[in-house]
C-alpha positions, 0 to 999 in steps of 0.5 A, spaced: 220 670 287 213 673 286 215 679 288 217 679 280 209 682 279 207 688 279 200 686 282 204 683 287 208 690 288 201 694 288 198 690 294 203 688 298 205 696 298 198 697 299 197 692 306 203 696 309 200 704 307 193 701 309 196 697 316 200 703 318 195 708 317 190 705 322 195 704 327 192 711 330 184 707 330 187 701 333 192 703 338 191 702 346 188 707 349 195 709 353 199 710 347 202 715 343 204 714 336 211 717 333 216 714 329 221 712 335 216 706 335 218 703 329 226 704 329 225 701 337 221 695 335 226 692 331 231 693 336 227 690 342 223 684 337 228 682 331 226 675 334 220 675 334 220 678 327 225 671 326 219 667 328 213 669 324 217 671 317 222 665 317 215 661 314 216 665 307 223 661 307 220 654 308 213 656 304 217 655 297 219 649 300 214 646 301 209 648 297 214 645 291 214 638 296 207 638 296 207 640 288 211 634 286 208 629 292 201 631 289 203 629 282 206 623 284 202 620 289 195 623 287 193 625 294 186 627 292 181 628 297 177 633 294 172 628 292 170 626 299 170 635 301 165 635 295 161 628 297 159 632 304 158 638 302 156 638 295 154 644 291 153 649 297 159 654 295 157 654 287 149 657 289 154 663 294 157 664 288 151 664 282 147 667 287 151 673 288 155 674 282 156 680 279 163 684 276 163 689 283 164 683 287 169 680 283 173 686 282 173 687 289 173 681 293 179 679 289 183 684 292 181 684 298 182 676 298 190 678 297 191 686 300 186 684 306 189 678 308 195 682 308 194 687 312 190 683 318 196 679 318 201 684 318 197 689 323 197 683 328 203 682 328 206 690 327 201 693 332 204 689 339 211 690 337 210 698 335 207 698 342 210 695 345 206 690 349 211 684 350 206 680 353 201 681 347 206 679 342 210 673 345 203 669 344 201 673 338 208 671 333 208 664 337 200 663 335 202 665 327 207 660 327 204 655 329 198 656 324 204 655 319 207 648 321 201 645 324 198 646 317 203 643 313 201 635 315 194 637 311 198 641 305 202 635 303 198 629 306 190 631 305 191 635 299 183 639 297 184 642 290 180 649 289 173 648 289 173 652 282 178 647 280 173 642 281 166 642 280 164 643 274 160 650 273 164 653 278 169 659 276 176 660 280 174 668 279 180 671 284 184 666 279 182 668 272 181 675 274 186 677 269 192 674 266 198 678 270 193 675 277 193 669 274 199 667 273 202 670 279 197 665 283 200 659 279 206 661 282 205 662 289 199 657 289 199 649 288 192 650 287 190 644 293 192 646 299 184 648 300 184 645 307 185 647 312 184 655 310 189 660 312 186 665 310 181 662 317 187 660 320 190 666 322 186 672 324 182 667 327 189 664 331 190 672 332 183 673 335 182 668 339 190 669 342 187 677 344 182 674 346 185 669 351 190 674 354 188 682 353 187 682 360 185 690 359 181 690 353 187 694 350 185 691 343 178 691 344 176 695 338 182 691 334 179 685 336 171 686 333 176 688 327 178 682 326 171 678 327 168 683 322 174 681 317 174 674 319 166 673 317 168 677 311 174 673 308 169 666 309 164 670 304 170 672 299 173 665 299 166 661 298 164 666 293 171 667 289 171 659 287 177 658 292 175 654 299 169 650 302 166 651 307 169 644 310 176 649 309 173 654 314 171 649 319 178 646 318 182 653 319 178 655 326 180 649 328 188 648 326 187 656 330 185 653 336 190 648 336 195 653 335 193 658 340 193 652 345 199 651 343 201 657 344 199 656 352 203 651 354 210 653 349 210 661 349 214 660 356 220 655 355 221 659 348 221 666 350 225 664 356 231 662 350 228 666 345 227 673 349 231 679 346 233 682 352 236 676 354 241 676 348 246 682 350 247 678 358 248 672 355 254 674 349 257 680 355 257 672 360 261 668 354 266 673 352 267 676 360 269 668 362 267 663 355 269 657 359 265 658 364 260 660 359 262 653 355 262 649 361 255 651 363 252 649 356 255 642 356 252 641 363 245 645 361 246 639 355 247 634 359 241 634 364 236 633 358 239 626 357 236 625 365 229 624 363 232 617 359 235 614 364 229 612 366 224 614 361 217 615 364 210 617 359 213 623 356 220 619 353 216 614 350 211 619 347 216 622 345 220 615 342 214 614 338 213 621 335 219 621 332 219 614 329 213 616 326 216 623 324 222 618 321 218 613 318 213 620 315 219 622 311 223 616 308 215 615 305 215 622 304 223 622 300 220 616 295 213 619 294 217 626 292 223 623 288 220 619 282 225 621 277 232 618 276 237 621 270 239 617 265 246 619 266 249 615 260 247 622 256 252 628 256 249 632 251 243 629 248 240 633 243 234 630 243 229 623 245 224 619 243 220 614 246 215 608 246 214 603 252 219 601 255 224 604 250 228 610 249 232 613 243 236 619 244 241 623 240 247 626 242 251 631 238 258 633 240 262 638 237 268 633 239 265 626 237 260 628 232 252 624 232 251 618 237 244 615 238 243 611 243 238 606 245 236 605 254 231 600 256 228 603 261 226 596 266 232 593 266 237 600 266 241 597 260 243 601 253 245 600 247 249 604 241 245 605 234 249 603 228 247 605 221 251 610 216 254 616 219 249 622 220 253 629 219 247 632 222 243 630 228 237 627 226 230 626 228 227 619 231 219 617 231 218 611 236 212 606 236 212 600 239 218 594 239 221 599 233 224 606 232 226 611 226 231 615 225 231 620 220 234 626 216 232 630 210 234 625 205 234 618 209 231 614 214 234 608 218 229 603 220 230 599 228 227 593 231 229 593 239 231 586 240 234 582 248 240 582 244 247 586 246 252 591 243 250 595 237 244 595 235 244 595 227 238 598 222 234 593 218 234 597 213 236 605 210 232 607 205 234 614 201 229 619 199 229 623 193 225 628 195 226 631 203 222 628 208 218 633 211 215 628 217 214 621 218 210 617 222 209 609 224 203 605 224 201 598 224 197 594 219 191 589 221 196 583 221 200 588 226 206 588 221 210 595 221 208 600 217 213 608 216 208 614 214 213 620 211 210 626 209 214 629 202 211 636 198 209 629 194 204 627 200 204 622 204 208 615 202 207 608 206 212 603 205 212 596 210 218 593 216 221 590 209 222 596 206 216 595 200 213 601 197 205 601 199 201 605 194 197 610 197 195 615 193 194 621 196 197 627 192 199 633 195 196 635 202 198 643 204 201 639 211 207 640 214 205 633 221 203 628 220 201 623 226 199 615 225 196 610 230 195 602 228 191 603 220 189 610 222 193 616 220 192 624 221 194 630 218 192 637 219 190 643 213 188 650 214 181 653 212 179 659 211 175 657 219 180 654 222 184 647 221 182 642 220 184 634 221 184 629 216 183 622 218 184 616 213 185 609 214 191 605 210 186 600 208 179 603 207 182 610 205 177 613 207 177 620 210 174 623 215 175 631 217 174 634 223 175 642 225 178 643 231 176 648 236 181 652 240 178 658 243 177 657 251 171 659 255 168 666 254 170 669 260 177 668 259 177 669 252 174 676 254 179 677 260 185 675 255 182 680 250 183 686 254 189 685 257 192 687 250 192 679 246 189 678 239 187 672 236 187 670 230 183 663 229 181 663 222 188 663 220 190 659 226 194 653 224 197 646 227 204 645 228 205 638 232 201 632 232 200 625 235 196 621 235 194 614 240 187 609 239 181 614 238 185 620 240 189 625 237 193 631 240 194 638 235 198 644 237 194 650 234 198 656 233 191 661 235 197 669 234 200 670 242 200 663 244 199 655 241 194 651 245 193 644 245 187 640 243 186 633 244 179 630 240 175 624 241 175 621 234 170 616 235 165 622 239 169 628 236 169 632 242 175 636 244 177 639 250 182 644 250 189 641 254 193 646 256 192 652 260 190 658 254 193 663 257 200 660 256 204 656 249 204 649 249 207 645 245 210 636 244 205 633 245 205 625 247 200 620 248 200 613 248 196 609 254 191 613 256 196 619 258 197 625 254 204 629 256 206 636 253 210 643 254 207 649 257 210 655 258 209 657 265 209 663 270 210 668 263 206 674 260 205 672 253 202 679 252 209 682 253 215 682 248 219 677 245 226 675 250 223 680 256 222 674 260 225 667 260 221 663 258 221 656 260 217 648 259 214 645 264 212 638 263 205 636 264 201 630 264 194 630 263 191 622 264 185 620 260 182 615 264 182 617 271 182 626 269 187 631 271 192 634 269 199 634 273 205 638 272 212 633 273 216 639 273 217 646 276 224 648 276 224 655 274 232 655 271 230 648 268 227 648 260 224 642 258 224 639 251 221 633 247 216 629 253 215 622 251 210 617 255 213 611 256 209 605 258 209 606 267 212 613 266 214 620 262 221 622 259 223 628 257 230 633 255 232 637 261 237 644 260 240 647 266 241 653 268 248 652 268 248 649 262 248 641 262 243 638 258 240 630 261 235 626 260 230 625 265 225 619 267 219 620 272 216 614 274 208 614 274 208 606 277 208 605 286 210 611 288 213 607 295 220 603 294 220 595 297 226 598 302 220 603 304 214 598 305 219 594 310 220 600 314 213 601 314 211 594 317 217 594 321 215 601 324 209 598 324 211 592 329 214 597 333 208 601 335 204 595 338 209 594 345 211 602 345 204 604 345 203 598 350 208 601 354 206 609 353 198 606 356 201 603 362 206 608 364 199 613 364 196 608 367 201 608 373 201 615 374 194 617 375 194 610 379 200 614 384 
């Protein structure tokens, strides 16, 4: 939960101490403020606090759905939000940006929302004002749920996360808020803006129906706050203006909501009822049963003969189904390949999956599982007495330990897969690699403290007299081939091609943007990138990925070996690690929802796979399971697999699909649904028709 922040501590701490001590500025005229008043309240309101707080139960809940809804179905309408307004909310932020405004509009973004939205619901029940409270606790609830649709289905990303030169200023205000936001905030639920939404809900509620004008002053507070929290949302990067109009709009829909429901609920919900009813059921519970079967019953009596309402209501609901069986397939993506008890460790390459399984019973197994057809097979060769390494490529595969290496071909064939060839090496094999000739034959890449070795598909040694390299990675793709070398300024990548043997050096550039390099600075972390050195490489046509170790954290770059430019993947502030790349899609680790500053073993530090798409832009995160570690991802021709350790310590192998997001068995009930709708909708028509008619 986030209250595992000690930022978060120190604000909601600070909203409650602000909203009680303005009780006295804010009461009605006719009441006196004493402690009694906070004892009775949760005696006379405990259903109402039910109402309004039973959102945080479902708020991770569908704020994980959205996550993984956005990362499997790409529901972006950001790019429209920003075709209509532009680059508005960018001049509100350059135009006024100054140190002060960022310091204090961040945490009155937070500890401001707070306290309004906690005074608003305090101050009636405190004071006892039933009235006041049924509509103000029902407004806020619909706010929530009215909401949800937009969250999961109209996902509008932050407006600093979009356009270019645009800072998410409350986001990257320091590390610890930072990683705090990661963890409460998908980063796309801009529209509509709650921030709007609920004190806007709330005033106009109050001003609806205080009948006395006994929140007067109160309500001139919360049209000051309103007008204060649109300015702070445009200028901290986080909203747009289209975000406000949306959240005053989900306000009004709330609160006439609120008209037409707050009586039928608080006349099952009231608390002063309760007490009556449980006296009755235990004074004569048959009675009391008898009653509630009959009470039951009479609901069936519209149905009977349905008129406008049960039609209405008919095809609401099938919408709702249909909404959720889509919603089921767009947010289920992952299947577990269930062969795997124990895997150690996997590699992957179109639509092949290598996996190695260490069991202390049974020793080293690898398996291969074609991930289209959902078939597998066991990998032959000599026994390994520790489990190996596998490099994949294309239709072919390595298996290799310190001092051998076996080489595969997958074929259609069934039973065991056995090697082409095993190859013993004198010297360890520090890495390997596989590439391609340009007559497309095979080609294995191995790293020794000798330099690198090429051999072919037969097993034929090529010379490529490169003589010691000071490396410890290598990465190949078709000719080409990538190893990395420390400088007194940086690493550096070599490239070099197995025909040509021409070398090309690119420096690589891990720092990140000045602001939050200064931000990680003064939060205590030192880094070293002069002395800074890859750990991983892969490489892909004209891309190559290294992980750079900077001191506190390994970051990932990716370079454009035709252009050189980099960009720095992965998030700065956070370690990253196991790159894949393959069709235009780089997968990788990231260490998330941690302070890397802290020491070593003080917090659990799990992956979270992310998927960075080179074609279209973005970068998606696949999983977020904070009791679940994830290791070695792999792109996959229509997917991405990875190495999951539960918490309760079983280990499987997952797949996620990145092709149609919507099964076959869900496009039949979409038209199916579809069908229904036209006579249903024709009979709702005439139904109004005829009502208005009599």
């Amino acid at each position: 939960m986030a209250a595992d922040t000690g930022i978060y501590i120190t604000w909601v701490t600070g909203a409650i101490l602000i909203s009680i001590a303005m009780i006295p500025i804010f009461k009605p005229p006719y009441a006196k403020v004493s402690l009694d008043g906070f004892i009775d309240m949760f005696r006379r309101y405990w259903a109402h606090m039910l109402v309004v707080f039973s959102v945080y139960l479902w708020k991770d809940v569908l704020d994980g759905l959205d996550r993984v809804l956005m990362a499997n179905t790409q529901l972006d309408m950001t790019a429209l939000v920003y075709a209509i307004e532009g680059d508005i909310v960018l001049w509100v932020q350059e135009g006024l940006r100054n140190d002060f405004l960022d310091v204090a509009l961040t945490h009155f973004y937070v500890m401001g929302f707070m306290t309004a939205t906690f005074a608003s619901f305090l101050y009636p029940i405190y004071f006892d004002d039933r009235h006041m409270a049924d509509r103000v606790s029902l407004s806020m609830f619909w706010v929530y749920l009215l909401a949800i649709p937009f969250y999961l289905f109209l996902n509008v990303r932050v407006a600093g996360d979009y356009i270019p030169t645009m800072e998410t200023i409350a986001y990257d205000l320091t590390p610890e808020i930072h990683n705090w936001f990661n963890r409460i905030d998908p980063f796309t639920n801009g529209m509509p803006s709650l921030h709007i939404g609920l004190p806007f809900a709330i005033w106009l509620s109050m001003h609806r129906w205080d009948e006395d004008g006994r929140w007067s002053r109160y309500r001139m507070f919360l049209v000051f706050f309103i007008i204060l929290t649109a300015f702070s949302i445009l200028y901290l990067g986080i909203h747009w203006i289209v975000d406000i109009i949306g959240g005053m709009t989900i306000g009004i829909m709330a609160v006439n909501m609120t008209a037409r429901t707050h009586e039928p609920i608080w006349r099952i919900a009231d608390e002063r009822l309760f007490t009556r009813r449980l006296a009755r059921i235990l004074d004569d519970p048959g009675t009391s049963i008898s009653r509630t079967l009959r009470s039951a019953s009479s609901l069936l009596d519209p149905f009977r003969e349905p008129g406008r309402e049960q039609t209405g209501a008919f095809i609401t609901a099938l919408i709702v189904l249909t909404g959720s069986v889509l919603l089921w397939d767009a947010t289920h993506q992952n299947f577990t390949i269930n062969e795997a008890e124990s895997p150690t460790s996997a590699s992957g390459s179109g639509e092949w999956l290598v996996g190695v399984e260490e069991a202390a019973d049974e020793g080293v197994s690898i398996t291969v599982w074609n991930i289209t057809s959902q078939s597998n097979r066991s990998v032959g060769g000599d026994h390994w007495a520790q489990a190996p390494q596998v490099i994949t490529s294309g239709s072919s595969f390595v298996v290799f330990g310190e001092h051998r290496l076996d080489y595969f071909e997958h074929d259609d064939g069934v039973g065991v897969l056995h090697p082409t060839f095993s190859e013993d090496s004198d010297l360890p094999i520090i890495d390997l690699a596989l590439g391609t000739s340009q007559s497309g034959e095979t080609l294995i890449v191995s790293l020794t403290e000798e330099g690198l070795h090429l051999m072919d598909s037969s097993s034929q040694e090529i010379e490529m007299p490169t003589g010691s390299i000071n490396t410890t990675v290598i990465a190949s793709s078709g000719s080409l081939i990538a190893w990395s070398e420390p400088t007194g300024t940086g690493p550096v990548v070599n490239i070099t091609s197995i025909e040509s043997q021409l070398t090309i050096s690119i420096p690589l550039d891990p720092r990140a943007e000045e602001r939050i390099e200064q931000s990680l600075a003064d939060s205590g972390m030192v880094f070293d990138y002069n002395n800074s050195t890859v750990t991983d490489l892969a490489m892909d046509s004209h891309w190559v990925v290294a992980v750079v170790d900077v001191g506190p954290v390994n970051r990932t770059v990716l370079v454009n070996t035709l252009s050189i430019n980099q960009t720095l993947l992965s998030n700065p502030r956070w370690d990253s690690s196991s790159p894949s790349i393959s069709n235009d899609r780089v997968a990788f680790l990231q260490v998330t929802r941690d302070d890397p500053s802290a020491p070593s073993g003080e917090f659990a530090r799990n992956n979270d796979v992310y998927v960075s798409d080179l074609a279209e832009g973005g970068l998606i995160q696949l999983t977020h399971d904070e009791d679940v570690d994830q290791t070695q991802p792999q792109v996959l021709a229509d997917g991405v697999a990875w190495v999951a350790h539960n918490d309760d310590g079983t280990v499987e192998v997952i797949v996620h699909s990145l092709g149609e997001a919507i099964d076959p068995y869900s496009s039949l009930l979409l038209q199916a649904s579809i069908m229904m709708l036209v006579p249903l909708l024709f009979v709702w028509a005439h139904q109004s028709a005829t009502r208005k008619e009599a």
